[in-house]
C-alpha positions in Angstrom: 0.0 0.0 0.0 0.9 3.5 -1.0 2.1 6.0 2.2 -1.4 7.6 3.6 -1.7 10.3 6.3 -2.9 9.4 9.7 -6.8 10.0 10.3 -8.5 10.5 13.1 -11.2 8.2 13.8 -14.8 9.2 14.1 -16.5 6.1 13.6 -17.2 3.1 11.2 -20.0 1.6 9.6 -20.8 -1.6 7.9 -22.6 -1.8 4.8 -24.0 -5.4 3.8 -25.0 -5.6 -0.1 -27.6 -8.4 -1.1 -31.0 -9.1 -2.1 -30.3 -12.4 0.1 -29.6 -10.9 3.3 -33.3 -8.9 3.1 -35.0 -12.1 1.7 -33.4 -14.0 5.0 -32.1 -16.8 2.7 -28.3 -15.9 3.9 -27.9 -15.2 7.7 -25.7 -12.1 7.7 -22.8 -13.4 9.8 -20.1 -11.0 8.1 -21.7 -8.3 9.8 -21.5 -10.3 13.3 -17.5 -10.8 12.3 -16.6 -7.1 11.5 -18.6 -5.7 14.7 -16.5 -8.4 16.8 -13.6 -7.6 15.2 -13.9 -3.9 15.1 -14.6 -3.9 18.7 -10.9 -6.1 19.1 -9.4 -3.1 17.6 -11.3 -0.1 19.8 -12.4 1.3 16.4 -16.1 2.9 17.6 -18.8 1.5 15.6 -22.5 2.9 15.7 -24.3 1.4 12.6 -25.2 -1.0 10.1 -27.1 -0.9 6.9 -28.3 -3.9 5.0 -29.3 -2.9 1.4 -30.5 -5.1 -1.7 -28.9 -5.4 -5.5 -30.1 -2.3 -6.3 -27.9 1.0 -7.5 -30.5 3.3 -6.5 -31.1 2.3 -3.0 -27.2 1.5 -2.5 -26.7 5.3 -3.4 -29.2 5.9 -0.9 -27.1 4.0 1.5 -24.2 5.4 0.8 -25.4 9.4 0.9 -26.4 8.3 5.0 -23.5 6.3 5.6 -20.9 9.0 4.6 -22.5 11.5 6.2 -22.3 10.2 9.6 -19.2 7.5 9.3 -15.9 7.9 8.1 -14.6 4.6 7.6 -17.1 2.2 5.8 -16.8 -1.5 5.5 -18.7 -3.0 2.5 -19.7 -6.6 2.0 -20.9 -8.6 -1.2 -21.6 -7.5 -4.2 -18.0 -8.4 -5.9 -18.9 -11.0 -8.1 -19.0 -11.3 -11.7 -22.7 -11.4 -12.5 -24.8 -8.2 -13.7 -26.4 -8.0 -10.1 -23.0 -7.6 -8.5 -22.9 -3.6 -8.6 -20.8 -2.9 -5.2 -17.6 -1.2 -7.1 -20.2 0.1 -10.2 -22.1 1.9 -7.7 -19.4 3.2 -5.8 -17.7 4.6 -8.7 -21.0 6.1 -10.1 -22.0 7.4 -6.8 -19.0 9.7 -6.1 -18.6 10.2 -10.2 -15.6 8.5 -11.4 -15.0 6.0 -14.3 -14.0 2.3 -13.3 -10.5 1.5 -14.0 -9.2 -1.9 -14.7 -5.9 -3.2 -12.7 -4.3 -5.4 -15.1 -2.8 -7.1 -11.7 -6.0 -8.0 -10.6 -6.7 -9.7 -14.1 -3.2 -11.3 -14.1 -4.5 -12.6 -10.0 -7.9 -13.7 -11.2 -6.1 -16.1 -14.7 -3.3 -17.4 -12.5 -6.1 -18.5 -10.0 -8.1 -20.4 -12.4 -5.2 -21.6 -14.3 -4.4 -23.1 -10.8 -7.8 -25.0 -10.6 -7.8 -26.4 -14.6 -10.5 -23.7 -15.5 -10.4 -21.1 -17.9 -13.1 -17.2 -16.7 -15.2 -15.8 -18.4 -15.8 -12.8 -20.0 -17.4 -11.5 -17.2 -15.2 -12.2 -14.8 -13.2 -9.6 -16.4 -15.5 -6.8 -14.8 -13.3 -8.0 -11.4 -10.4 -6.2 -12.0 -12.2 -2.8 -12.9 -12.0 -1.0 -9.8 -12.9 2.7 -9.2 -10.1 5.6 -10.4 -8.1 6.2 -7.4 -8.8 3.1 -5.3 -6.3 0.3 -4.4 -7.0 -3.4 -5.0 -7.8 -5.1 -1.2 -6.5 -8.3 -2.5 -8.1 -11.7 -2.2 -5.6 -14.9 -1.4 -8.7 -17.4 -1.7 -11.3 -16.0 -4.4 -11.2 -14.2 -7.2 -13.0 -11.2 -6.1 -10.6 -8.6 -5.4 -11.8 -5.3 -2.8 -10.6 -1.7 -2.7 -9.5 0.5 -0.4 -10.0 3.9 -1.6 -10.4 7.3 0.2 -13.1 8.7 -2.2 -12.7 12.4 -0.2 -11.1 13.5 2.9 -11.6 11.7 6.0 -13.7 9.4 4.6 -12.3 5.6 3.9 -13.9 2.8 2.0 -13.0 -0.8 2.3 -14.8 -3.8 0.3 -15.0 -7.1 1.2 -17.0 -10.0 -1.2 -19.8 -11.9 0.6 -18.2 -15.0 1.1 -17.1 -15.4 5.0 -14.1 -17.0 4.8 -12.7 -14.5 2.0 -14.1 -11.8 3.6 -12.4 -12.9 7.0 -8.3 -13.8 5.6 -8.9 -10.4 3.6 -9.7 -8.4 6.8 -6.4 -10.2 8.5 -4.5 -9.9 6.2 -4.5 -6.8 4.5 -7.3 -4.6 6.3 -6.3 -4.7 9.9 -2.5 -3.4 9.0 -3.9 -0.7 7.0 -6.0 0.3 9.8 -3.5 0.5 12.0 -1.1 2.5 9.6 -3.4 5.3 9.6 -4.3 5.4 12.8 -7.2 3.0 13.6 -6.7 0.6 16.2 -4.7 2.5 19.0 -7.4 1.3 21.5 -9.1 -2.1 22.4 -12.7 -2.1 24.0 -13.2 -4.5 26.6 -16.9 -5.9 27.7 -17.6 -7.9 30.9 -22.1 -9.2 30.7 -23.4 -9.0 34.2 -26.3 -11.2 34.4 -29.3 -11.0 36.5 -32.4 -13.1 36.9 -36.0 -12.3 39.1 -35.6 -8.2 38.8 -37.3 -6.3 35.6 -35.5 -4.7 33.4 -36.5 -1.1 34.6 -35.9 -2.0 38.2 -32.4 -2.6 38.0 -32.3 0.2 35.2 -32.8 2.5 38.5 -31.1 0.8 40.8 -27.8 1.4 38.6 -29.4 4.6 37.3 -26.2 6.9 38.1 -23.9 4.4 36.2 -25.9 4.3 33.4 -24.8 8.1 32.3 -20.6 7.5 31.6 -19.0 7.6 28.8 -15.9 5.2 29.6 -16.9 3.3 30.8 -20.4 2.5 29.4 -23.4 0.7 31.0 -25.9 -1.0 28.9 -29.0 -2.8 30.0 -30.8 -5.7 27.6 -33.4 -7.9 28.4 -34.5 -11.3 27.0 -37.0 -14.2 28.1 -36.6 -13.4 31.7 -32.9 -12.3 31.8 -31.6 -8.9 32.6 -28.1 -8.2 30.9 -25.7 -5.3 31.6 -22.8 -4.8 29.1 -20.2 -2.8 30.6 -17.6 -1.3 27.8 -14.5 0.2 28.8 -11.9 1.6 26.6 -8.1 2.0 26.6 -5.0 1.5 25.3 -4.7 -1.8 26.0 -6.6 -5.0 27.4 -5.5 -4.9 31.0 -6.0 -1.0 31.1 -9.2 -1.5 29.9 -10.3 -4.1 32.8 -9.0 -2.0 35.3 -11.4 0.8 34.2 -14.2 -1.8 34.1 -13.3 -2.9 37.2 -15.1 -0.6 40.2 -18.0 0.0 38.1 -18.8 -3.8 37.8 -17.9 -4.0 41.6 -20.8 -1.6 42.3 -23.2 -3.1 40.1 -23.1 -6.7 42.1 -22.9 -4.6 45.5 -26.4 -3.0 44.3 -28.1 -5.4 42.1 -27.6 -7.6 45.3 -28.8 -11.8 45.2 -30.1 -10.8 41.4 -27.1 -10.8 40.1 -26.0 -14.6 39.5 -22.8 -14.5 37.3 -21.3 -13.1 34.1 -20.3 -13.6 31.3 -21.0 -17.1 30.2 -22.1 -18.2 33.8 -26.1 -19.8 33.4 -28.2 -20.2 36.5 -27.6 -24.0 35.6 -23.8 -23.6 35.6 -23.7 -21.4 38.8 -26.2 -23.8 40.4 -23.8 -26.5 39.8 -21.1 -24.6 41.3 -22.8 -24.1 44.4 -24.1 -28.1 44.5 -20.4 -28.4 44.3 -19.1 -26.0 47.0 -21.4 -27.4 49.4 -20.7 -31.1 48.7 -25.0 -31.8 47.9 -27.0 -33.6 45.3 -29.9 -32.3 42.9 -32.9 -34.4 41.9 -36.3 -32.6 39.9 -39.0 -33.5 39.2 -41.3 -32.1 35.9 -44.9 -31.8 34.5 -45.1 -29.5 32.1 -41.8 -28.4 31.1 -41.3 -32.5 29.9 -37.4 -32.8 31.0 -36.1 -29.1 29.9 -35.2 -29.0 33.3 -32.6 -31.5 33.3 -31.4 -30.9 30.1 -30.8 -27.0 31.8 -28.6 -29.3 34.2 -26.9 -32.1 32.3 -25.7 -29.4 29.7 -22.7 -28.7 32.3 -20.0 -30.6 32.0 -19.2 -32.2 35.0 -23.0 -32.2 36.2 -22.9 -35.6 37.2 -21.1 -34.9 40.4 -24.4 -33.4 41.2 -27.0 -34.5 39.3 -28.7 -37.3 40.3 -31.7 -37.5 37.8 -34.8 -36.6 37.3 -38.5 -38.0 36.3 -40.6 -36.2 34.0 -43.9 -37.4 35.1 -46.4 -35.6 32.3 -49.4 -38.4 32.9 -50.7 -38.4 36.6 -50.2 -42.2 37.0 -46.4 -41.2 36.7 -47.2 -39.0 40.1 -48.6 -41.3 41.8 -46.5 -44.5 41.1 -43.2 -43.2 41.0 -43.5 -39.8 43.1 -46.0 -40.9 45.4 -48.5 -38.0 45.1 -51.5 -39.2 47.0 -54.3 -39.9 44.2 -56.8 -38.2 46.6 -54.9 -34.7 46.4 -54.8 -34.7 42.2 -58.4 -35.1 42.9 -59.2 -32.6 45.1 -56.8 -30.1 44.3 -56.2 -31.1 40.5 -52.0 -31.6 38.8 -51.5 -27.8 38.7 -51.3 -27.3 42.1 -49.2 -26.4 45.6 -50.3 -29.8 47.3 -49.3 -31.8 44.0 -45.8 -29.5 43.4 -45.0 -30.1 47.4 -45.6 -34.1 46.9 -43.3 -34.1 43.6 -40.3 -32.3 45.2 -40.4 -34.6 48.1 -41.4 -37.7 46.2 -38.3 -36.9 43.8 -36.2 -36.2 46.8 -37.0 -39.5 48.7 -36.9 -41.7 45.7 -33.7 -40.8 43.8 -31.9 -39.9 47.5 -30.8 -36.4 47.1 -30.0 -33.2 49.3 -32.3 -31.3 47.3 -35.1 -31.7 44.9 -37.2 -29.0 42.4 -40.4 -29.8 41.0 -42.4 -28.0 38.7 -45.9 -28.6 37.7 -48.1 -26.2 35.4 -50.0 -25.4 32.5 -47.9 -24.1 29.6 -51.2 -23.8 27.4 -52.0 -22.8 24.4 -55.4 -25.1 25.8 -56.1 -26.3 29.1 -56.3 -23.2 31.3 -59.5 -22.1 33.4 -60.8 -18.7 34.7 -59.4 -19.7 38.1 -56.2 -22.0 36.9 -55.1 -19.6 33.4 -52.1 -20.6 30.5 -49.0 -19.3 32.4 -50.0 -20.7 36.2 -47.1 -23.0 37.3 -46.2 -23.6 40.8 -42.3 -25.0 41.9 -41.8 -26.7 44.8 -38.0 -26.7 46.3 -37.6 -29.9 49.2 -34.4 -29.1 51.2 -31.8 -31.7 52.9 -34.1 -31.2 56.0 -37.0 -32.3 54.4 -38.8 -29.2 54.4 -40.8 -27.7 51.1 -41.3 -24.6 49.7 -43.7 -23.7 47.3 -43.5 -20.7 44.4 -46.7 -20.0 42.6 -45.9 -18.0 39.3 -48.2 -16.3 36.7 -46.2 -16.3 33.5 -49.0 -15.3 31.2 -50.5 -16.6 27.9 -48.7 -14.7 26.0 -45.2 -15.7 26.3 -46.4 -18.8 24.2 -45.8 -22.4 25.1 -42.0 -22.6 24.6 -41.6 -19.4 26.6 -43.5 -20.5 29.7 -41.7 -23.4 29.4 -38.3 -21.5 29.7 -39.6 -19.2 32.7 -40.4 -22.2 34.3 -37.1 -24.1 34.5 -35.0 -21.5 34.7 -37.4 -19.9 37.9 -36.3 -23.5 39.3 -33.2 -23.0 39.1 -33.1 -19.1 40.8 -35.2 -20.3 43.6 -33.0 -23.2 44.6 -29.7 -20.9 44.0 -30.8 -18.2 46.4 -31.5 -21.1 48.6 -28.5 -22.2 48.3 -26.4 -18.9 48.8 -28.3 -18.6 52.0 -26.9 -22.1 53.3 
C-alpha cells in the first residue's frame, strides 16, 4: 500500500449488499465478524445498513453512511454477475470512471489456471476498480476489494460476501492498513453481568447513576426473563481497559444484590452446579409441564454428574402417583397444577432418587387447558431441602409468552429459587 496520512477516527459503519440478506435466505454473519472484530481493535462503531442489489437504493445507502461515518466497510456485491454492482455503484456514486488493474486480471487467470478452469468474459468486470482506489486483495477468491479514500476523511474498504474471503482479507490486509493510519490504537473491553427475578427497569434504576458514563459505558438488555448489563470500557490496552471496568462492575453486584448470578457465560444451571459443588450436595427434579427441559438445563454442564442425580418427568398423573408418590386423593381434590401436587413431587423426587435437594415443577404451559381460576401461564415450583422441608413458588407467567416461553420461565425460575437457597446455606 501506498504511504497515507494518519486520520482520526470518528467512527465506522458496515454496509451489507444483497437481495439475500433482506430475503433472509443468507444469515448475515459478516456483519457479526466485523462488529466483533472492530470492537478487538477499539475502532467505535454505531451502525449498520443492509441494502439489496439495487444501485438506487445502495446510493441511498451510501449518501447516509458518509454523512455520519468515516470509515465504511462493505460486504458482497463483488462478483461477476450483472447483479454484482458494489464497485459500479461506488464509482457512479462519487462520479468517477471504473478503472481496470491489469494485476488484478493477471490474479484472477493465475487462480483459475491453478484449478484447470479457464473465466469468463465477465469475470473480467473484477479487476475494474474505481479511479483512485487500491486493489484489497483476495488470497482465496477471485474477487478482489478496494480501499479507496473517495474524499477527505472518509475511507472505504470492500470485502466480497463470502465469509471465509471476507475474513483472511480483513487479516491480512485490512487490519495493517487500519493500523497505519491510525485506527486501532485502543481495544474495547466488555464484561455481561447477568441478573435473573428483577425487571428490566428496576435494575435500570437501581444502577441509574452508572448508566450516564461515557468510559466506561453501562448497557442494560433484556431477553426471556434475563436482565443483561454490558459494561464497555476503553483503553489503550486490554488490561488498562479491565482496570477501568473494574469498580463499576464491583458496584453493580454490590447493588443489584442476590439478582445478580454471574457473568459472562455463567447460566443459573452452571452457577447452580457450582454451588451443589461448593457445598458437597445432590440435585434431583421432578417435571410436569416443562417435559425434561429442566434437566437438560442441568446435564448441559460438564461435570453435572457430580451433582445431578436424575430426574423423572412425570407428564401423565399415573407417573405422580407411582413413581412420586402423590396421594391420588390430592390430584383429585386439588387437581396436577397445584401447591399440594408440586409439594408431593419435590419430596417424592427427593425420597426416591436420594438427594439433598429436589425442584419440582408442575403447570400449565397452554395454548389449551387453562381455566378462569387456573389460566395458560400458572405454574407452581416446589423446592424440598436436605431437611426435608418444602417450599412452594406459585408463578403467573401469562398466555402470552407462548408455550415454549413458559416453558423457559419455568425451568430456569427453578433454578433461581433453589440458588438463592443455596447462597443462603
Amino acid at each position: 500500500m501506498s504511504p497515507v496520512e494518519t486520520v482520526t477516527p470518528q467512527g465506522a459503519e458496515i454496509l451489507c449488499i444483497g437481495t439475500e440478506l433482506l430475503l433472509g435466505e443468507i444469515t448475515n454473519t459478516n456483519a457479526q465478524y466485523l462488529a466483533c472484530e472492530l470492537a478487538q481493535l477499539g475502532i467505535p462503531h454505531h451502525y449498520q445498513t443492509v441494502v439489496g442489489d439495487n444501485e438506487a437504493r445502495i446510493h441511498h445507502a451510501l449518501e447516509v453512511a458518509c454523512g455520519r461515518s468515516s470509515l465504511i466497510l462493505t460486504t458482497g456485491g463483488l462478483g461477476p454477475t450483472p447483479d454484482d454492482l458494489t464497485h459500479a455503484a461506488l464509482a457512479s456514486f462519487f462520479g468517477v470512471e471504473m478503472v481496470e488493474h491489469p494485476q488484478a486480471w493477471e490474479e484472477i487467470l493465475r487462480k483459475y489456471r491453478q484449478r484447470g478452469m479457464v473465466p469468463s468474459p465477465s469475470n473480467r468486470k473484477q479487476a475494474f476498480l474505481p479511479a483512485g482506489a487500491q486493489v484489497l486483495p483476495n488470497p482465496l477468491g477471485s474477487a478482489c476489494g478496494l480501499i479507496w479514500e473517495p474524499r477527505p476523511n472518509l475511507r472505504i474498504l470492500t470485502f466480497p460476501g463470502v465469509p471465509r474471503e471476507m475474513q483472511a482479507m480483513w487479516q491480512e490486509t485490512a487490519v495493517p492498513y487500519l493500523r497505519s493510519i491510525g485506527w486501532g490504537k485502543e481495544v474495547f473491553y466488555s464484561q455481561v453481568l447477568r441478573h435473573w427475578g428483577i425487571p428490566e427497569s428496576t435494575l435500570a434504576e437501581r444502577v441509574g447513576s452508572l448508566l450516564a458514563g461515557e468510559n466506561p459505558t453501562v448497557a442494560p438488555y433484556a431477553s426471556q426473563g434475563e436482565v443483561r448489563l454490558r459494561v464497555t470500557g476503553r483503553a489503550p490496552t486490554r488490561e488498562q481497559a479491565q482496570a477501568l471496568i473494574a469498580p463499576v462492575v464491583e458496584q453493580i453486584i454490590a447493588l443489584a444484590g442476590e439478582d445478580y448470578f454471574g457473568s459472562d457465560e455463567a447460566t443459573l444451571a452452571s452457577v447452580v452446579g457450582e454451588l451443589l459443588l461448593k457445598q458437597g450436595q445432590s440435585l434431583a427434579v421432578a417435571e410436569s409441564c416443562t417435559g425434561g427441559l429442566l434437566g437438560q438445563l442441568l446435564t448441559g454442564i460438564p461435570g453435572s454428574s457430580r451433582y445431578f442425580l436424575g430426574g423423572i418427568v412425570a407428564y401423565d398423573n399415573r407417573i405422580k402417583t407411582q413413581l412420586l408418590g402423590v396421594k391420588p386423593e390430592t390430584l383429585q381434590q386439588h387437581g396436577a397444577v397445584s401447591e399440594p401436587v408440586a409439594a408431593q413431587m419435590a419430596l417424592g423426587a427427593k425420597q426416591t432418587l436420594s438427594s439433598d435437594w429436589a425442584l419440582s415443577i408442575t403447570g400449565i404451559a397452554g395454548p389449551e387447558g387453562g381455566t378462569a381460576t387456573k389460566p395458560v401461564g400458572l405454574v407452581y415450583l416446589g423446592l424440598a431441602d436436605p431437611d426435608g422441608q418444602v417450599e412452594i413458588y406459585e408463578y403467573r407467567f401469562g398466555s402470552l409468552r407462548g408455550r415454549e416461553g413458559i416453558r423457559w420461565l419455568s425451568a430456569q425460575t427453578a433454578l433461581d429459587q433453589l440458588r438463592r437457597r443455596l447462597l443462603k446455606s
